[in-house]
C-alpha positions as CSV (number, residue, x, y, z in Angstrom):
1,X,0.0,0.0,0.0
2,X,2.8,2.4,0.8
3,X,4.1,2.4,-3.0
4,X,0.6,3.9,-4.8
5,X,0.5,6.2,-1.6
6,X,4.0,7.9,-2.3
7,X,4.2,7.7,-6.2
8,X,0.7,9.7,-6.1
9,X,2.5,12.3,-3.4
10,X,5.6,12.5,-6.0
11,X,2.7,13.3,-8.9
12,X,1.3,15.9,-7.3
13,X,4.3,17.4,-6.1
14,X,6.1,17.7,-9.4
15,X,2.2,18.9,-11.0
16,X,2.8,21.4,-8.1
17,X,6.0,22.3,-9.1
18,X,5.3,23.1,-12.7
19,X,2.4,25.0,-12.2
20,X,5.0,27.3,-9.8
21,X,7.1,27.4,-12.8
22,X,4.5,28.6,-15.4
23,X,3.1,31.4,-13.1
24,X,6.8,32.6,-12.9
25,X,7.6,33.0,-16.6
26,X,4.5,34.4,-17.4
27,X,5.4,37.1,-14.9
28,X,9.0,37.3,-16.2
29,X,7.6,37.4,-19.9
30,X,5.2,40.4,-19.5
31,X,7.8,42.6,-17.3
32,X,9.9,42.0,-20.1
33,X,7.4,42.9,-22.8
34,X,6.7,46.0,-21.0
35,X,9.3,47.4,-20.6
36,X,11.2,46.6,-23.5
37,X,9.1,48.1,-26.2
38,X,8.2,51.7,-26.4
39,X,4.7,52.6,-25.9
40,X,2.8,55.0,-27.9
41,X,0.1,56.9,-26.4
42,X,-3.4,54.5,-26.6
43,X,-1.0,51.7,-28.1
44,X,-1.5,47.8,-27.4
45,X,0.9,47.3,-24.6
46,X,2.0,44.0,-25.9
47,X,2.7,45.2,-29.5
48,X,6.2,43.1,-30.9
49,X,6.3,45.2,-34.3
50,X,5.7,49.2,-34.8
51,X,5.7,51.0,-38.2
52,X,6.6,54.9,-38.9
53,X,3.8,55.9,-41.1
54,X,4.8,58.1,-43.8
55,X,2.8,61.1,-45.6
56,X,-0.3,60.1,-48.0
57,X,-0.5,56.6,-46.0
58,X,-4.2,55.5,-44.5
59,X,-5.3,52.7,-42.0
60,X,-5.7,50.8,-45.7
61,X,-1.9,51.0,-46.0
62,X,-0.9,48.3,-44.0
63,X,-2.3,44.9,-45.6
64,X,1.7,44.0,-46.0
65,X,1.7,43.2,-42.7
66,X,-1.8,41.0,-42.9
67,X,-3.8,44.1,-41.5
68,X,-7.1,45.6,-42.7
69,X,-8.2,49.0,-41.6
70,X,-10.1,47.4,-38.7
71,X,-7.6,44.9,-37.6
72,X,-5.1,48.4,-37.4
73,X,-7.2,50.5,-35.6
74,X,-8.0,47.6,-32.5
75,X,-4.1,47.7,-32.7
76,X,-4.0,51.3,-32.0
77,X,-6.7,52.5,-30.2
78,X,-5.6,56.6,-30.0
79,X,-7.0,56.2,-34.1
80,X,-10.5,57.8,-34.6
81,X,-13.6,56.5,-36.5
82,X,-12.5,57.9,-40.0
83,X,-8.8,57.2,-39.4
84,X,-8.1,60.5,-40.0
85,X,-5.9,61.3,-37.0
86,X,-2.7,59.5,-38.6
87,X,0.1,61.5,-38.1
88,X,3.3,61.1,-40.5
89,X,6.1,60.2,-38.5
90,X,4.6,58.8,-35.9
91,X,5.2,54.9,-35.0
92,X,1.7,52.7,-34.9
93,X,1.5,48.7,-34.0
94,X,1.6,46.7,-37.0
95,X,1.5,43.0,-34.9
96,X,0.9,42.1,-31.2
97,X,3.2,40.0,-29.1
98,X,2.9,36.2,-29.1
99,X,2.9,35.1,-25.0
100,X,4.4,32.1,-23.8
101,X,2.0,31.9,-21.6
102,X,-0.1,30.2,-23.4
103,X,2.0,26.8,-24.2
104,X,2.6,27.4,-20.7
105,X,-0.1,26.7,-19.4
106,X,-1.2,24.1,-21.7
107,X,1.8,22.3,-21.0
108,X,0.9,22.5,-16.9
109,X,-2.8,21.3,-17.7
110,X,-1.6,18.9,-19.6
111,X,1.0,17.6,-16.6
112,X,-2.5,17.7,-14.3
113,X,-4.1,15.4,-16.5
114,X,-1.2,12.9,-16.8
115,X,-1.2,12.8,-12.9
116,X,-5.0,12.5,-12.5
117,X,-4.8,9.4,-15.1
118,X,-1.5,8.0,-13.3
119,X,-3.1,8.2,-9.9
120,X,-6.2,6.7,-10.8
121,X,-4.1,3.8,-12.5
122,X,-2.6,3.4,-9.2
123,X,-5.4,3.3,-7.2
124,X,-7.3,0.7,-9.3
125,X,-4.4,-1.4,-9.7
126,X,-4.0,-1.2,-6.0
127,X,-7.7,-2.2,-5.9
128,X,-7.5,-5.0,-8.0
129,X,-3.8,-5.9,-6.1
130,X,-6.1,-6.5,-3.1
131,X,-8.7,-7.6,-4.5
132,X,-6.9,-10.8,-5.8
133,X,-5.0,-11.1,-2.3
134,X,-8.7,-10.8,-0.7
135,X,-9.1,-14.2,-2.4
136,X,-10.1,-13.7,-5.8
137,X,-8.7,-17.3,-7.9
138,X,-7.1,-17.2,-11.5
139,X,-6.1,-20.0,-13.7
140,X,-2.8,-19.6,-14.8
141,X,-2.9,-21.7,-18.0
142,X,-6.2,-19.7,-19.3
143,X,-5.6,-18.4,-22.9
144,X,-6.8,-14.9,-23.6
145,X,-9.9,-14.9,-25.5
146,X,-10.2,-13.4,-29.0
147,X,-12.7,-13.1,-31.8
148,X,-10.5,-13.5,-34.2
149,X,-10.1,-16.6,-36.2
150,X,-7.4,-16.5,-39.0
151,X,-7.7,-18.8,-42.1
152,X,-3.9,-20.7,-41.6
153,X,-1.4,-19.8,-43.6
154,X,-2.1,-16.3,-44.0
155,X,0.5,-13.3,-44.2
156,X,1.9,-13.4,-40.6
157,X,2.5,-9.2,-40.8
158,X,-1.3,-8.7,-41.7
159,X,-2.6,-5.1,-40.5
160,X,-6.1,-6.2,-41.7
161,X,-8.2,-9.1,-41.8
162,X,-11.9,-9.9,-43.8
163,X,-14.4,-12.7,-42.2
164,X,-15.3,-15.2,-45.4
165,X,-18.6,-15.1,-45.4
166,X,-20.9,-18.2,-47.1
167,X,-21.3,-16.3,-50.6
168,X,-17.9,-14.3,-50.8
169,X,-15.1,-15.1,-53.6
170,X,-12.0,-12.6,-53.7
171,X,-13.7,-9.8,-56.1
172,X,-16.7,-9.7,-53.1
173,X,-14.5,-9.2,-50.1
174,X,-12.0,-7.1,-52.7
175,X,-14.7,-4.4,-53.1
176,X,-15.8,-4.5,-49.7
177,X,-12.1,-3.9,-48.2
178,X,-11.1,-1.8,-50.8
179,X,-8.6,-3.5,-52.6
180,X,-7.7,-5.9,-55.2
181,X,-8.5,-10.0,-55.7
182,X,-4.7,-10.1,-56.5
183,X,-3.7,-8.8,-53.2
184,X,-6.0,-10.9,-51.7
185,X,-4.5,-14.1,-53.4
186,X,-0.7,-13.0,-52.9
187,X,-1.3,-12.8,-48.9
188,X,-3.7,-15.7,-48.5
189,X,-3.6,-19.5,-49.5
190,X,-6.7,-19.2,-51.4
191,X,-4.9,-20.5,-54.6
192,X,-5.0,-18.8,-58.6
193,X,-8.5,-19.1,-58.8
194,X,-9.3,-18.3,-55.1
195,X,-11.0,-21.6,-54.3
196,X,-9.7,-22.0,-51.4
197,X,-11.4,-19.5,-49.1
198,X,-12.7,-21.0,-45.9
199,X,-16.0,-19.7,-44.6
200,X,-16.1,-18.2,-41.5
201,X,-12.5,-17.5,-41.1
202,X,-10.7,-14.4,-41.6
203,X,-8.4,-13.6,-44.1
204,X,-5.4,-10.9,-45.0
205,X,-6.6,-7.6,-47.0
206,X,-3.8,-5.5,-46.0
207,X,-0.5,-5.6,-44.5
């Protein structure tokens, strides 16, 4: 019992940890924005890219940069209705920042949800752990069950198989897999003329 107990501390403690770290360089990240980049008056705080606009140019003069007029003027708010306010010289955002924040945090979400799935591994494998010391009996020499039954001789590297069903031939189970009677013939023992399917076993369509 004492091994679930403390792997499930560790997990949390390292989610714990991560978390910590995330909170941190998102701080670090928007100091550094801030006060790195110079700020126009009404400007996006987080702008990465500024342009001087030059005489004769208009909020449509931007679409280089993947901006239309109203995509520019959200980027600089200090712009009026008409975008008539543009003053030559001047700088004006052309692109915001990209945080790190976010992959941060999807990456510590992410960590949350591996622990939640790890710990409830542990705590049903250390339910079924006592369950079969509580006296639960297994035979050892049981063979795992499986529906499928393979037509012998097959390919042995087959990705996917057909059932033979009573009226099927290669060209039947060839259109219904979506491939070819050859292909059918070259991983199976069904012989040239495929006469040798067996009903109600499965066969190779695709390796």
């Amino acid at each position: 019992m004492m091994a679930p107990t403390l792997l499930k501390f560790g997990l949390l403690l390292l989610a714990q940890l991560h978390l910590t770290w995330a909170l941190v360089a998102r701080a670090s990240a928007t100091s550094s924005l801030a006060s790195n980049q110079p700020q126009q008056t009404g400007t996006a705080i987080n702008c990465a890219q500024f342009e001087t606009v030059v005489s004769g140019q208009t909020c449509d003069s931007f679409e280089n940069f993947h901006l239309d007029r109203e995509q520019f003027k959200a980027l600089n708010p200090q712009i009026n209705k008409e975008c008539k306010n543009l003053i030559a010289g001047e700088r004006y955002c052309v692109k915001l920042a990209v945080s790190s924040s976010s992959s941060i945090d999807t990456s510590a979400k992410t960590t949350l949800s591996t622990v939640t799935t790890l710990t409830t591994v542990t705590k049903t494998t250390a339910t079924s752990s006592e369950t079969k010391m509580a006296g639960t009996s297994t035979t050892g020499n049981s063979a795992p069950t499986s529906s499928m039954n393979p037509q012998p001789g097959i390919a042995e590297n087959c990705k996917q198989h057909a059932r033979v069903r009573p009226d099927d031939d290669c060209d039947t189970i060839a259109e219904r897999k979506h491939t070819t009677s050859d292909i059918i013939k070259q991983l199976n023992p069904v012989g040239p003329q495929c006469k040798n399917l067996w009903k109600g076993y499965d066969i190779c369509v695709r390796v």
